[in-house]
BALUM-200140 format. One line per field, with one value per residue (C-alpha): residue number from 1; residue in one letter; x, y, z. Coordinates in nm, 2 decimals, always signed. Example, Ala and Ser with C-alpha at 12.3 -4.5 7.8 and 13.67 -1.06 7.14 Angstrom:
BEGIN
num: [1	2]
residu: [A	S]
u: [+1.23	+1.37]
v: [-0.45	-0.11]
w: [+0.78	+0.71]
This chain:
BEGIN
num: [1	2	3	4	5	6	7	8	9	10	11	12	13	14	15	16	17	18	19	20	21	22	23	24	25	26	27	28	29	30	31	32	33	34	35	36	37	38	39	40	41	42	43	44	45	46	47	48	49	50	51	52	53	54	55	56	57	58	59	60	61	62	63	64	65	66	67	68	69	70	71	72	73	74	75	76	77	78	79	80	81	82	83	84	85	86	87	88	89	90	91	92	93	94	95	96	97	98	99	100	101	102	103	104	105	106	107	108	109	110	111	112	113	114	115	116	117	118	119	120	121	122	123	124	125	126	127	128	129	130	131	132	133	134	135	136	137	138	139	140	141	142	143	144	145	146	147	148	149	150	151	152	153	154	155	156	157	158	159	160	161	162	163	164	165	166	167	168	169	170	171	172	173	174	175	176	177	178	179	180	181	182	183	184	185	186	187	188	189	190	191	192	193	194	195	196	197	198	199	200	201	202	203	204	205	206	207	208	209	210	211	212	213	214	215	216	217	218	219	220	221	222	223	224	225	226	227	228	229	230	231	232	233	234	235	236	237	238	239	240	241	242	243	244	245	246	247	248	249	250	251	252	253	254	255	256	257	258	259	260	261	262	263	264	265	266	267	268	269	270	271	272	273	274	275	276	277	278	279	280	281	282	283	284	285	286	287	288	289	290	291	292	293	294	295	296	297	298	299	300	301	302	303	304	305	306	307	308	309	310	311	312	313	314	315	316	317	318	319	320	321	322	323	324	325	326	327	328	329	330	331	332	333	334	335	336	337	338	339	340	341	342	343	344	345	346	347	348	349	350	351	352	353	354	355	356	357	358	359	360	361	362	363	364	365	366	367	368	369	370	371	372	373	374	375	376	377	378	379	380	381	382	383	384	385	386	387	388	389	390	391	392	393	394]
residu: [X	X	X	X	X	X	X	X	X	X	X	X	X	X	X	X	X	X	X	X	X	X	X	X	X	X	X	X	X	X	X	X	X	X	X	X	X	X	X	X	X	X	X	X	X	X	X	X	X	X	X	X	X	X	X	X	X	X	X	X	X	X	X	X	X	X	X	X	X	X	X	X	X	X	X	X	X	X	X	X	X	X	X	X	X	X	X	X	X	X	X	X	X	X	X	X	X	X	X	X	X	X	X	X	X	X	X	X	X	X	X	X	X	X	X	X	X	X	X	X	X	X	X	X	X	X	X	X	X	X	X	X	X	X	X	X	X	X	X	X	X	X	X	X	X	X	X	X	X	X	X	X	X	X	X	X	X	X	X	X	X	X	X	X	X	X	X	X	X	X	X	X	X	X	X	X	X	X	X	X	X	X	X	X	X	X	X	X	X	X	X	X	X	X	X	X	X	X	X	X	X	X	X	X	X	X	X	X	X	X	X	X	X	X	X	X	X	X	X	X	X	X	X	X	X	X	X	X	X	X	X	X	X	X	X	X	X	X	X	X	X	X	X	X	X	X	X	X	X	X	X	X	X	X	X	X	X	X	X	X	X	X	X	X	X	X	X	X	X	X	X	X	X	X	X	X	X	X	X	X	X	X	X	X	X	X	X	X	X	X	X	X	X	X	X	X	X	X	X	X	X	X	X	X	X	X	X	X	X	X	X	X	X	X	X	X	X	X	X	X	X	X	X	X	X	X	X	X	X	X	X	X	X	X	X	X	X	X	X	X	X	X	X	X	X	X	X	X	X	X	X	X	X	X	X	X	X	X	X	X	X	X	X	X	X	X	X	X	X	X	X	X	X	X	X	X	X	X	X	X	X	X	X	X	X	X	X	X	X	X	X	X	X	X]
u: [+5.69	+5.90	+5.89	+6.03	+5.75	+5.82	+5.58	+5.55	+5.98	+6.01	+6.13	+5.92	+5.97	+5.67	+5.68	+5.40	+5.40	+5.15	+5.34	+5.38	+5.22	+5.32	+5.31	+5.68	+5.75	+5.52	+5.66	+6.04	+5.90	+5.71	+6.05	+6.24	+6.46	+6.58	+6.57	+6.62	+6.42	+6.59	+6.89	+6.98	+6.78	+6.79	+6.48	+6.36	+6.03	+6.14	+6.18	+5.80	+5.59	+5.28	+5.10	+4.80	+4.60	+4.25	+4.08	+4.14	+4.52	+4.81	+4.89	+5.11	+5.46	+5.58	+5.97	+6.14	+6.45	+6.54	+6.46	+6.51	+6.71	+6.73	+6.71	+6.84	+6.68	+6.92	+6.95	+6.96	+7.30	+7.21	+6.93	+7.21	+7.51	+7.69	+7.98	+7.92	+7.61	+7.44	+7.21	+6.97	+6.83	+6.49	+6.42	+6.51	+6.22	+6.40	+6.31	+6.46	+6.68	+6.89	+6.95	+6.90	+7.13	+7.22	+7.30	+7.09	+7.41	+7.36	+7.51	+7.56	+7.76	+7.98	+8.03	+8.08	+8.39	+8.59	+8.51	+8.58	+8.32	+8.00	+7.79	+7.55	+7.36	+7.25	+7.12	+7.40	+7.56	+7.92	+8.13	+7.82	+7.83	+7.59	+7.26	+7.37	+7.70	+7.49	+7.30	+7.59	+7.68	+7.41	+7.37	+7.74	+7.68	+7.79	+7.49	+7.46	+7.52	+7.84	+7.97	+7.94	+8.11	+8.34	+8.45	+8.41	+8.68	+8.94	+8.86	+8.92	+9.19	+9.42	+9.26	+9.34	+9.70	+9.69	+9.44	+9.30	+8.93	+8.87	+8.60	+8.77	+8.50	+8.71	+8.62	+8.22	+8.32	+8.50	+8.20	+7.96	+8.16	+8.22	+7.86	+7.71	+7.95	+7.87	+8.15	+8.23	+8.48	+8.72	+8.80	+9.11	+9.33	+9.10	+9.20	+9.53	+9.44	+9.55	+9.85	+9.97	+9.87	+10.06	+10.39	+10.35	+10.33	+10.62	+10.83	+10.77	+10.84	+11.14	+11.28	+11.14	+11.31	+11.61	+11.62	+11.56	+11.89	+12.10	+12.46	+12.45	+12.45	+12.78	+12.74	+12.74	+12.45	+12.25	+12.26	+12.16	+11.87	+11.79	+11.78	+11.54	+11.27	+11.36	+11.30	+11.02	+10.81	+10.92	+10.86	+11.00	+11.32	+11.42	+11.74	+12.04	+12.37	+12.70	+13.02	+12.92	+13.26	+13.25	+13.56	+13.62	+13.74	+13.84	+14.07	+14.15	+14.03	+13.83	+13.50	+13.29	+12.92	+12.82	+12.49	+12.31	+11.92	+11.78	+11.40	+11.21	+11.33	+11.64	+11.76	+12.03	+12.00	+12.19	+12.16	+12.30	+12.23	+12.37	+12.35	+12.16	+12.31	+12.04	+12.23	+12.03	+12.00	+12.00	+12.19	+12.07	+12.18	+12.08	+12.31	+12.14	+11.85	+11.87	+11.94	+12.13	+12.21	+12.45	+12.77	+12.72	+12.39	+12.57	+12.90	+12.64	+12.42	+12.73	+12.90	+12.59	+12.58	+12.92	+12.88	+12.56	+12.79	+13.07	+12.82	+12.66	+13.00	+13.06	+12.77	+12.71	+13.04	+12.97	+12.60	+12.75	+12.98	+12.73	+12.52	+12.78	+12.89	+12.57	+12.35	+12.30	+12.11	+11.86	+11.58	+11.67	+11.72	+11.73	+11.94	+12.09	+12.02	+12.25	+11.96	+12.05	+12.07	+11.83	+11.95	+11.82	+11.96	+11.87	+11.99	+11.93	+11.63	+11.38	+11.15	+11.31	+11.33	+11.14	+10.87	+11.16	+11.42	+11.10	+11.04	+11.39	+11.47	+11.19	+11.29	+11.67	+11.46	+11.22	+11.58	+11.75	+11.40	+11.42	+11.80	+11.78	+11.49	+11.60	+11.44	+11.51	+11.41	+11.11	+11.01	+11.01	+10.84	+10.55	+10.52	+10.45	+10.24	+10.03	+9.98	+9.88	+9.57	+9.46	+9.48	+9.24	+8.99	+8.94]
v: [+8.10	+8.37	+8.77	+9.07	+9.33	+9.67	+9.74	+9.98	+10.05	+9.66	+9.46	+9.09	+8.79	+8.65	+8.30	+7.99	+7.72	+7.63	+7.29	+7.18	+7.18	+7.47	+7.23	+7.17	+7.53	+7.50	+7.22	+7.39	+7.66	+7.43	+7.29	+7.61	+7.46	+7.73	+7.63	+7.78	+7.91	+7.90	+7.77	+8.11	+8.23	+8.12	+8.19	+8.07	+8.16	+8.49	+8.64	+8.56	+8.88	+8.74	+8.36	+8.42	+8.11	+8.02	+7.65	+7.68	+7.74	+7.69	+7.91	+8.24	+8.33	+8.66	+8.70	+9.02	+9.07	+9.38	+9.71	+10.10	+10.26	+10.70	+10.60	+10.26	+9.90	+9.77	+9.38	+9.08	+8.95	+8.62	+8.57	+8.55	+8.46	+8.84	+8.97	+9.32	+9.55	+9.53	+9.83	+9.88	+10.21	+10.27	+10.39	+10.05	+9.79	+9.54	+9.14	+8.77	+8.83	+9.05	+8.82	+8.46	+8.44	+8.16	+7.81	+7.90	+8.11	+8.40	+8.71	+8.93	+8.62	+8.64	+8.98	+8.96	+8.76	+9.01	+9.30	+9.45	+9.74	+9.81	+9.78	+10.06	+9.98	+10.24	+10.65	+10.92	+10.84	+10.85	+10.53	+10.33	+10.02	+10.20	+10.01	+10.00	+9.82	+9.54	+9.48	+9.42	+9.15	+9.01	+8.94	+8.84	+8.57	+8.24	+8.03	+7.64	+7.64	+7.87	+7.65	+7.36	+7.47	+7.61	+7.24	+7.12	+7.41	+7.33	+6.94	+6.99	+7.18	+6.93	+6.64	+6.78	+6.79	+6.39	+6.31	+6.39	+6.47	+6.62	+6.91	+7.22	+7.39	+7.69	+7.88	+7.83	+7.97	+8.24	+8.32	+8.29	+8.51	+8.80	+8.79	+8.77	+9.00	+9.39	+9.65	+9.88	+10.13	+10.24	+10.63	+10.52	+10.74	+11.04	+10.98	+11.11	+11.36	+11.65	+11.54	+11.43	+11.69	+11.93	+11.67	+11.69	+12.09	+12.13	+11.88	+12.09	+12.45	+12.30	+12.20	+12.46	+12.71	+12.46	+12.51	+12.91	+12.94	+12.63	+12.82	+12.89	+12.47	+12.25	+11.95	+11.75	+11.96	+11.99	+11.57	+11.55	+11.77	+11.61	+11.24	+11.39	+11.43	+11.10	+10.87	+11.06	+11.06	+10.70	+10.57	+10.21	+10.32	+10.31	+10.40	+10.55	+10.46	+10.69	+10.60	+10.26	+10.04	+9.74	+9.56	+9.51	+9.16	+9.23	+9.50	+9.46	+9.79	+9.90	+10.10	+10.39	+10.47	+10.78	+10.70	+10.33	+10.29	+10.03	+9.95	+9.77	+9.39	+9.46	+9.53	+9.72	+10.01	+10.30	+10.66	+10.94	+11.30	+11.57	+11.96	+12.11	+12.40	+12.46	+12.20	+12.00	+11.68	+11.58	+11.74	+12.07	+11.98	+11.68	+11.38	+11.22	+11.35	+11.27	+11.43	+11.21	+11.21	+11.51	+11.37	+11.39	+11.16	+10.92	+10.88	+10.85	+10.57	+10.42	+10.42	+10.31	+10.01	+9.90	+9.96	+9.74	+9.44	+9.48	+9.50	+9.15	+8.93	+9.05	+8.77	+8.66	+8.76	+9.09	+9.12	+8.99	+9.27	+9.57	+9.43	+9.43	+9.75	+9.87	+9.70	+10.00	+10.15	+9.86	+9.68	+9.44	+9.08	+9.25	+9.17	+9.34	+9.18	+9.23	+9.09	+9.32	+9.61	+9.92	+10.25	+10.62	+10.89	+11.26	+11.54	+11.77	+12.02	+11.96	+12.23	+12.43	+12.14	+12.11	+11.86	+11.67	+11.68	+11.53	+11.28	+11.15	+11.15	+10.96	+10.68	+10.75	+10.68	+10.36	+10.22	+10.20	+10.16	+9.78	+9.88	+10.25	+10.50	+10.86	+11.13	+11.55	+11.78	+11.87	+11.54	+11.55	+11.88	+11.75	+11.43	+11.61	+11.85	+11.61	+11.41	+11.70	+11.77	+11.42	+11.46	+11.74	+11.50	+11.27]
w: [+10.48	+10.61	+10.61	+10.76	+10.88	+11.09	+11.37	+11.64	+11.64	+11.58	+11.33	+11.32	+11.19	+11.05	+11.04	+10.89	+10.71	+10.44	+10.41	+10.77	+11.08	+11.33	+11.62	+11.56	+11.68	+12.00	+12.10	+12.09	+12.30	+12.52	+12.61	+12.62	+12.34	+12.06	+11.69	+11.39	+11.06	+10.71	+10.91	+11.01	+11.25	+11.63	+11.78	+12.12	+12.33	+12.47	+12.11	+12.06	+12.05	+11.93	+11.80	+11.58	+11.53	+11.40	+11.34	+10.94	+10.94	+11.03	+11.33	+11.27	+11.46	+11.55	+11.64	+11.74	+11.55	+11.62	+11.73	+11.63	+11.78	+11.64	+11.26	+11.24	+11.30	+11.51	+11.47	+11.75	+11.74	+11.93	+11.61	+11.38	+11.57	+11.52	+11.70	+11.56	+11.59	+11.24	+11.15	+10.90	+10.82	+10.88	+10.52	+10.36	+10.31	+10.48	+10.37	+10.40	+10.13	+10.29	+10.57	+10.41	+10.06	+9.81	+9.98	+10.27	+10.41	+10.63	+10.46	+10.79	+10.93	+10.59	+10.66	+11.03	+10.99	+10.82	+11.00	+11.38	+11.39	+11.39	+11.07	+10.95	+10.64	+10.45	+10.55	+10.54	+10.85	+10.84	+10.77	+10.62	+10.42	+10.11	+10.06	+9.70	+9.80	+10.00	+9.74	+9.49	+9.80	+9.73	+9.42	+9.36	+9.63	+9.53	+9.46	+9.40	+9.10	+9.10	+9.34	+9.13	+8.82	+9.06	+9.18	+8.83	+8.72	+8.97	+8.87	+8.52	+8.54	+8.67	+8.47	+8.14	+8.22	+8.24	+8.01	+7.65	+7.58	+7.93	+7.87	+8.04	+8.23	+8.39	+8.10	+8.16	+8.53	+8.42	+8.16	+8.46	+8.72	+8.43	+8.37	+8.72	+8.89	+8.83	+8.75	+9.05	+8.98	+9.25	+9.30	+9.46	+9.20	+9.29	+9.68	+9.57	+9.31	+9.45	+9.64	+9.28	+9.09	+9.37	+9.29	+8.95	+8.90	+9.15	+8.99	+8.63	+8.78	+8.90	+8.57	+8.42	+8.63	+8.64	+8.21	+8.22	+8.41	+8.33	+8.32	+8.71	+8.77	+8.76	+8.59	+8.88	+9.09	+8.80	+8.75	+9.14	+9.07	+8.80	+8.93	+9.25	+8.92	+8.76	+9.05	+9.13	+8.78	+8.74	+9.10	+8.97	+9.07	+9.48	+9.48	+9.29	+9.31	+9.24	+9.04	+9.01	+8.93	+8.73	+8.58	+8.23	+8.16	+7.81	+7.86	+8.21	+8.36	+8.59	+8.42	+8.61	+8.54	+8.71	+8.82	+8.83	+8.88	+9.11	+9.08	+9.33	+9.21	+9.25	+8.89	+8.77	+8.51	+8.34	+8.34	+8.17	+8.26	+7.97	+8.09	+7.75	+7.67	+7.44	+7.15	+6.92	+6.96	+6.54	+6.30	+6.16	+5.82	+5.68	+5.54	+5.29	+5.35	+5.69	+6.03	+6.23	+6.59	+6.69	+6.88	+7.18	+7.14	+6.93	+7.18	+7.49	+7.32	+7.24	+7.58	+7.76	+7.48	+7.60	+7.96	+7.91	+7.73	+8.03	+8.30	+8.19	+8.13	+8.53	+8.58	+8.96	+9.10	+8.96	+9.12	+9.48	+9.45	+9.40	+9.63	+9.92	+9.83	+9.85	+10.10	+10.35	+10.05	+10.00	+10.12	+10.35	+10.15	+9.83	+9.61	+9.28	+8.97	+8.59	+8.36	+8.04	+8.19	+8.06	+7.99	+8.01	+7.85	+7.93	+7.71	+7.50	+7.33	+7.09	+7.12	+6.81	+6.58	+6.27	+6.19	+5.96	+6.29	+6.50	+6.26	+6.19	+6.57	+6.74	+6.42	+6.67	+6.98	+6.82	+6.72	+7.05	+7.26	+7.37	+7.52	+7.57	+7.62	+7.50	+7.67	+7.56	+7.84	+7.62	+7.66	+8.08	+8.06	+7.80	+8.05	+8.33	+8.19	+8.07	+8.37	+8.51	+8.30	+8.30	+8.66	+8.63	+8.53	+8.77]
């Protein structure tokens, strides 16, 4: 039997056996030989603090382990075979457990191998591992049987691809793992809370300030300010390309897009910046009952549509081209893609228009959505607004 005890700035392990005779351990230290308890711990004779014996049982070992050091137990590295210091806070009630885990594995080792510091375990020191933390360590742990259906997994998961009636056991593995291992939520989006929230607000008084006073922009400056926002509140996009020339095969011509979106694969999409001017983006007056898109709207969804069908009969000759043209502006090795194309559309208001004008455009937008996502300036300013307060609650 083996415990952990604390005594006199010590830590001890206590060691007996109700099942086998102690002479085993004498004789090792008789011969200045080390062995090992649980498999873990290397002991020898010069670790030996104290050997309590009596004629009725089996005689008693006492092993230093480690020793405190201000408020921390620090632990023997030769005992366990550690590169790095490992420290336990005085306040936990340190036992086996927390050195001897499932499949008689040491679990400071485990950790030892993945780590270049020294460990502190628990108290409010800076830089700890939490007590809480270790514990979730140890109890995800892979034990016996987790390893077993584990093997069985990865077996069965190749022999059912061959064979018929082969019981798939990943499942029962995955059902194991999702039970056994607890939820830990990060708080990596609250690291950058503030920085985004500080992006976010900055990015809306810009546009707002950019809408209050639109008349004092040319079109061109205002589509450069304009694309700073985009690829910034959709960070999918790495770089932007002007007057982007493609031929068109079917009428022998060479085409212009003003601006062409690259996101981080490599593939190519449209966009299509309108200065406002306060116009609506449906018709005021219904036809049919309806308010269709104004003009404008309607001529831009249908030029991006045929810059779309251009762009994809330039195929692989087309793609080599852009991306020689361009290669100073990408990643190195990457490569632009034509795979249907996407386009973005940004124009107009729809802050003044009635509940029937909502209605009957975002039917507009749900139409065109797999090719073309329509976006009014009220739209930017309500999606930044409201990343903001969700922010806010982190």
């Amino acid at each position: 039997m083996v415990s952990i005890l604390k005594h006199d700035h010590q830590l001890i392990l206590k060691y007996y056996s109700e099942y086998r005779s102690g002479d085993w351990v004498d004789e090792k230290m008789q011969n200045d030989e080390n062995f090992s308890v649980l498999s873990i711990f290397q002991l020898n004779r010069e670790l030996l603090v104290e050997r309590i014996s009596d004629d009725f049982e089996e005689p008693e070992f006492h092993f230093l382990i480690g020793e405190l050091i201000d408020d921390y137990y620090k632990i023997d590295n030769e005992v366990l075979g550690l590169t790095n210091n490992f420290f336990f806070h005085k306040d936990i009630d340190i036992c086996v457990e927390h050195f001897h885990v499932q499949s008689k594995t040491s679990l400071l080792l485990q950790i030892d191998r993945f780590v270049d510091t020294a460990i502190y375990i628990g108290g409010d020191k800076e830089d700890i591992l939490p007590f809480e933390a270790f514990e979730n360590l140890i109890e995800i742990f892979p034990t016996s049987h987790e390893i077993t259906l584990y093997r069985h997994a990865k077996v069965t998961s190749i022999l059912t691809n061959y064979f018929n009636n082969i019981t798939d056991k990943e499942e029962s593995y995955k059902k194991y793992i999702n039970k056994k291992t607890p939820l830990i939520r990060s708080e990596l989006r609250k690291t950058f809370q503030e920085l985004d929230i500080l992006k976010y607000e900055t990015l809306l008084e810009k546009l707002q300030q950019m809408l209050s006073n639109e008349i004092s922009y040319s079109e061109k400056q205002w589509q450069e300010e304009i694309l700073q926002i985009i690829l910034l509140i959709f960070p999918k996009y790495i770089a932007v390309f002007e007057e982007v020339q493609f031929k068109d095969i079917y009428n022998n011509k060479t085409r212009r897009l003003d601006y062409g979106l690259i996101d981080f694969m490599g593939n190519l999409d449209l966009i299509e910046i309108k200065v406002p001017f306060d116009k609506s983006i449906v018709s005021v007056n219904p036809y049919r009952d309806n308010h269709i898109p104004n003009r404008d709207l309607s001529g831009t969804i249908m030029q991006i549509e045929k810059y779309i069908y251009y762009l994809n009969k330039t195929g692989i000759a087309g793609e080599r081209k852009l991306t020689e043209k361009y290669k100073e502006q990408l990643p190195d090795n990457l490569e632009i893609k034509i795979t249907n194309p996407n386009g973005m559309i940004i124009m107009g208001r729809d802050i003044n228009l009635t509940m029937e004008q909502l209605a009957d455009f975002e039917i507009i937008k749900r139409k065109y959505k797999n090719v073309i996502d329509i976006f009014t300036y009220d739209d930017l300013l309500r999606r930044m607004e409201i990343m903001i307060k969700q922010l806010r609650k982190l």
